[in-house]
C-alpha positions as CSV (number, residue, x, y, z in Angstrom):
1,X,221.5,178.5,157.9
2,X,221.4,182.4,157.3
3,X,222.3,182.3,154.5
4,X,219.4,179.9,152.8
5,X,217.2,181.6,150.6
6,X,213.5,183.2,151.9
7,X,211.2,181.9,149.4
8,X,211.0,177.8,147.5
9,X,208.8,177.2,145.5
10,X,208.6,173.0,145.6
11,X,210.5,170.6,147.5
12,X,209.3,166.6,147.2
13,X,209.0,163.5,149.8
14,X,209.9,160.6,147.4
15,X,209.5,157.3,148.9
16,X,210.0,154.1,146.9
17,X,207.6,151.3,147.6
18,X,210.0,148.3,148.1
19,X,209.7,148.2,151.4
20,X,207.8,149.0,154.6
21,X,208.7,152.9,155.4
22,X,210.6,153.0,158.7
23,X,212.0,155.9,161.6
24,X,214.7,157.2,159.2
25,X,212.0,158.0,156.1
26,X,209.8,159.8,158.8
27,X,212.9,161.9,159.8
28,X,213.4,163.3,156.4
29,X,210.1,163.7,155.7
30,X,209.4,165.8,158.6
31,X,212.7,168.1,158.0
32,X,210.8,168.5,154.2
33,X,207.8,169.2,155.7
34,X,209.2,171.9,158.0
35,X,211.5,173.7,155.2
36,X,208.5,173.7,152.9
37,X,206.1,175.3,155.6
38,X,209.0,177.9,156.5
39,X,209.8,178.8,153.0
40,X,206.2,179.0,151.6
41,X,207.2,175.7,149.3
42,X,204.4,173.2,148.2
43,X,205.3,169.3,149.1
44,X,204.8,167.3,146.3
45,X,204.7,163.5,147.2
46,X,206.3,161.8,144.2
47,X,207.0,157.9,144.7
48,X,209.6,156.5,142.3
49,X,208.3,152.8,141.1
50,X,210.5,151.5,138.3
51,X,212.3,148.6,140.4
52,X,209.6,146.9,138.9
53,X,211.1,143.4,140.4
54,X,210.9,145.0,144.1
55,X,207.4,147.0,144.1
56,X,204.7,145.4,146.0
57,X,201.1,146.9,146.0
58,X,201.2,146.5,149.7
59,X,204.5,148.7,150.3
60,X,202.5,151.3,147.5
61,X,199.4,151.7,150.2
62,X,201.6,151.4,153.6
63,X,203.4,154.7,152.4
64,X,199.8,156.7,152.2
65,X,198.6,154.9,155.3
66,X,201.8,156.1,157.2
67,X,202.2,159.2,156.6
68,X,198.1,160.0,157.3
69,X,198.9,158.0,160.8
70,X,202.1,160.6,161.4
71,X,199.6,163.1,159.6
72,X,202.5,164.6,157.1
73,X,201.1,166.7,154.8
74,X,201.6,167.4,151.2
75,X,200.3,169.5,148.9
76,X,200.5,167.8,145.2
77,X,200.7,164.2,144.0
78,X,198.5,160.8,144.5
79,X,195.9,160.6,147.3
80,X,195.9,157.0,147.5
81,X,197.4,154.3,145.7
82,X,195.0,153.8,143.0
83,X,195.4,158.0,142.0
84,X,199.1,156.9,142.2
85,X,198.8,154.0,139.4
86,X,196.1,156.0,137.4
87,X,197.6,158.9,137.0
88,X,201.1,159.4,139.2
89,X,203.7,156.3,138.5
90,X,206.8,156.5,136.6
91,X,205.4,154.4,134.0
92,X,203.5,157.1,133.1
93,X,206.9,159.7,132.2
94,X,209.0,157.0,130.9
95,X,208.7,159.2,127.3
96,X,210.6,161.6,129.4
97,X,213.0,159.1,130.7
98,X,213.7,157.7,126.7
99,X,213.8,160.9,125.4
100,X,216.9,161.6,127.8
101,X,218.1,158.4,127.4
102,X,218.0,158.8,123.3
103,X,220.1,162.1,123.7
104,X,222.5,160.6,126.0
105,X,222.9,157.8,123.5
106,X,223.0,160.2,120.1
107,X,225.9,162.6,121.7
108,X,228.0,159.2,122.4
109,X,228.0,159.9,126.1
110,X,227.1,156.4,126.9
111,X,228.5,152.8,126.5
112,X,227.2,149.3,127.1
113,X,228.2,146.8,129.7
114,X,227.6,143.4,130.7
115,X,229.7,143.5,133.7
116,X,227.6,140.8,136.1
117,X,227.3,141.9,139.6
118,X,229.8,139.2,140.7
119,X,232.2,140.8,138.3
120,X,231.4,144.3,139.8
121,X,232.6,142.9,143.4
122,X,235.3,141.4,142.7
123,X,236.9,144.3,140.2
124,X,235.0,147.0,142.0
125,X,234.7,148.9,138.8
126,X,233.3,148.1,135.1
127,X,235.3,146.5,132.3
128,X,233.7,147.4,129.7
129,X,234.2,151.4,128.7
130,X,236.5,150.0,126.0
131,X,234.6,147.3,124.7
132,X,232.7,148.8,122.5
133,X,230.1,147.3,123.1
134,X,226.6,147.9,121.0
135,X,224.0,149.7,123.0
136,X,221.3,147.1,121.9
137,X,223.2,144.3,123.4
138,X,220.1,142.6,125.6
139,X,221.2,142.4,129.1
140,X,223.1,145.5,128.9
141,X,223.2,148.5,130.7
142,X,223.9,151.4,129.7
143,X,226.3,153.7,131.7
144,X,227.3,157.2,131.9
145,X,231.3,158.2,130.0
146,X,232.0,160.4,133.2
147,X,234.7,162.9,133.7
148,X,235.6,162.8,137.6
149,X,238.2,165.5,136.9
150,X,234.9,168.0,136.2
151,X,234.2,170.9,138.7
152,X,230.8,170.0,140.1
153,X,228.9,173.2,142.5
154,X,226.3,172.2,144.9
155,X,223.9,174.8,145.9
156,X,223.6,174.3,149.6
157,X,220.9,175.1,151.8
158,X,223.1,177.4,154.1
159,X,223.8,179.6,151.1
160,X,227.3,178.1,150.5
161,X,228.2,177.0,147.3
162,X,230.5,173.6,147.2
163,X,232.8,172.7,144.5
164,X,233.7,169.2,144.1
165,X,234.3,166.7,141.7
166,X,232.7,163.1,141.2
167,X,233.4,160.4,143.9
168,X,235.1,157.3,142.4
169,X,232.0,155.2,143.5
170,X,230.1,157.0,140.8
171,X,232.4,156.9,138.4
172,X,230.7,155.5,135.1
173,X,227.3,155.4,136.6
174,X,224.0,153.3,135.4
175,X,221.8,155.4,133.8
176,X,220.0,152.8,132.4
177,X,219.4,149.0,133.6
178,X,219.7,146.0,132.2
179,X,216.2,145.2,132.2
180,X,215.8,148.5,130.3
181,X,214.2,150.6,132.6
182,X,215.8,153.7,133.2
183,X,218.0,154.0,136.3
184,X,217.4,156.0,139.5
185,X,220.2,158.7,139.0
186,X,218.8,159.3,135.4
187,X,214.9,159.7,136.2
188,X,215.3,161.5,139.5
189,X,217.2,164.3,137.4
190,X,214.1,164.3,135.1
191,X,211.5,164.4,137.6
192,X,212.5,167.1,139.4
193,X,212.7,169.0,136.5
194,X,209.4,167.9,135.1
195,X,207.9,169.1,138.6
196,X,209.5,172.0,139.3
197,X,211.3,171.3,142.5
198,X,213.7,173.6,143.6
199,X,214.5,172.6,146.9
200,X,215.6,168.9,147.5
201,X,216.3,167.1,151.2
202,X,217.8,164.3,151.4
203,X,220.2,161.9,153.4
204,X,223.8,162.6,153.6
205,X,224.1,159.0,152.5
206,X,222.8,160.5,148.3
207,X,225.8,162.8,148.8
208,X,227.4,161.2,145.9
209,X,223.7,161.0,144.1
210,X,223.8,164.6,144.2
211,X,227.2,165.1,142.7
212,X,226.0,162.5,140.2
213,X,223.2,164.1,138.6
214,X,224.5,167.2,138.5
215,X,227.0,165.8,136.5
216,X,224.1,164.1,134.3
217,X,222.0,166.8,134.2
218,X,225.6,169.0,132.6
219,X,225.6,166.8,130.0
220,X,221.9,166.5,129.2
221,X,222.0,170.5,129.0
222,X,219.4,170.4,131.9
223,X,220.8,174.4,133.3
224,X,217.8,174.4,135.4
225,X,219.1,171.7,137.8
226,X,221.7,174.1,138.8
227,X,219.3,176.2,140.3
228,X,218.6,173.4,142.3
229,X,218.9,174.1,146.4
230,X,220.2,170.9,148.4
231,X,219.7,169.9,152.0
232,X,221.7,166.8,153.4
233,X,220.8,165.9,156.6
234,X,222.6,163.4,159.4
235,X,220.9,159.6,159.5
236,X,219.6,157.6,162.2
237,X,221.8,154.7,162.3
238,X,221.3,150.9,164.3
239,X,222.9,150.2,167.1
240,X,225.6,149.2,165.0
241,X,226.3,152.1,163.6
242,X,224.7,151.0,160.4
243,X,222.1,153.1,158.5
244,X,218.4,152.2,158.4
245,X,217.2,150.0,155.6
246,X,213.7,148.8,154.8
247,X,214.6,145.4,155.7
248,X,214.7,146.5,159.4
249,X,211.3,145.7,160.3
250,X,211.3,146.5,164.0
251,X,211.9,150.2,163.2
252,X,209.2,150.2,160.1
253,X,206.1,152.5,161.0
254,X,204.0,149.3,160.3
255,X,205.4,147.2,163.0
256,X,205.6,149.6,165.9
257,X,201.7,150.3,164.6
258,X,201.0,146.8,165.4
259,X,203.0,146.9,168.5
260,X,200.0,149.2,170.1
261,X,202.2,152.3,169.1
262,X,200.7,155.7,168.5
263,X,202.1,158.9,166.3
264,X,203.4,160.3,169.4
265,X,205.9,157.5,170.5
266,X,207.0,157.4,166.9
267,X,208.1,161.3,167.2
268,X,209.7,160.3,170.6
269,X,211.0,157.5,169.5
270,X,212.8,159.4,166.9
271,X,213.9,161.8,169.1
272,X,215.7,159.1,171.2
273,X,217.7,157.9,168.7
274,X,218.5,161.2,167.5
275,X,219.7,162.5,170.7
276,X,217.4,165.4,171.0
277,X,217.6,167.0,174.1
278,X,213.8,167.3,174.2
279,X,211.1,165.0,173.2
280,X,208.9,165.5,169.7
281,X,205.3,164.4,170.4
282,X,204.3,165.6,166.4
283,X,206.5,166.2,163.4
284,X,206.5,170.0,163.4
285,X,208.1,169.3,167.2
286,X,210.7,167.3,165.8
287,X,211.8,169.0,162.9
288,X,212.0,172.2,164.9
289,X,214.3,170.1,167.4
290,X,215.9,169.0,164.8
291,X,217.3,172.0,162.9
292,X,217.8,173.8,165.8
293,X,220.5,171.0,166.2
294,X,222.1,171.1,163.5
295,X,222.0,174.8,162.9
């Protein structure tokens, strides 16, 4: 990691309430936490809430009551969840989100589809680039005309530049959903823009999420996403050497709270299943352990 830069100005922990926040969230948010406090970065909790179908007022407040219990700081964003729905939620940009949407839609770089997920599963890819759909079809989503051949560079936390091109599982991606809302790959892009981040961690699982909006951000004219730093870090996987999902209730940060648990066997608990040769009792602990792994 020599090579990263000295000095970032924001990075972001960006949970989405849909779900109790569990072991693997804490892990990234304490290797954000860490980065921003070595780089003189701000933290700017921004909570992405347009899977209108899956947010829940109670998964909203558990993410504020967690990270006060871990006590994980951040500098900028909601205090609680009311400041969040006042003044913080997505709702609040989605001028932003349209506007990009609009451009996107007046350069002819999207098409319509009404591929049902079944379809999706069975095919594994959408039918409809040649349809010609109209973009005001109801039901439809709208997804991105994407050139996989395109040289993509990722600017990489250990200085190195990657060039790529776009995996085939993003080819054509949703940018925005059938219910009309704007998709994740679409208003992460924007947000991050609108708040200034220039340093992003995230799971090596949104490897191809990265390689996506760069690609969206290219054809939205967005340069400043380029400047964009990246961090990809390992997960914490089950015992069956699946990821962590918010379904997994006995590794959420609300259950082991009602098992009698404290902050501490949280941080040790993720140190266990991160094979850490020494125990965490705090955040800072672990994210030091942590990166002096991987480094």
């Amino acid at each position: 990691m020599t090579g990263a830069p000295t000095h970032f100005n924001k990075t972001r922990i960006a949970p989405t309430p849909s779900g109790f926040l569990h072991v693997g969230n804490i892990l990234s948010f304490a290797i954000t936490a860490a980065l921003a406090r070595k780089h003189g970065a701000k933290i700017l909790l921004r909570i992405d809430d347009l899977d209108r179908a899956r947010v829940n007022r109670e998964y909203l407040t558990d993410i504020f009551d967690t990270l006060r219990f871990l006590e994980i700081p951040w500098d900028e964003g909601p205090r609680d969840a009311d400041d969040f729905e006042t003044r913080f939620s997505q709702i609040h940009r989605m001028h932003l989100y349209n506007e990009a949407l609009d451009q996107l839609a007046a350069g002819g770089f999207v098409f319509a589809c009404t591929c049902s997920r079944k379809q999706m599963s069975e095919i594994g890819r959408c039918t409809c680039l040649d349809k010609q759909i109209p973009l005001n079809t109801p039901e439809a989503s709208w997804r991105l005309h994407t050139d996989n051949a395109r040289a993509l560079q990722v600017k990489s936390y250990d200085g190195i530049i990657i060039r790529t091109q776009l995996p085939a599982e993003m080819e054509n991606f949703v940018v925005r959903k059938k219910d009309g809302f704007p998709a994740y790959q679409l208003t992460s892009v924007i947000d991050d823009l609108f708040y200034g981040v220039d340093l992003i961690v995230r799971g090596e699982d949104l490897w191809a999420s990265t390689l996506a909006q760069i690609q969206l951000a290219a054809v939205l004219y967005k340069q400043d996403f380029n400047d964009i730093v990246f961090y990809h870090h390992p997960l914490l996987l089950e015992a069956d050497g699946k990821k962590l999902s918010k379904s997994a209730g006995s590794t959420s940060i609300r259950y082991l709270r009602q098992e009698g648990k404290n902050a501490e066997d949280v941080f040790m608990l993720i140190s266990d299943l991160f094979s850490l040769p020494e125990t965490a009792c705090n955040w800072q602990k672990l994210a030091a352990s942590i990166l002096r792994k991987l480094s």
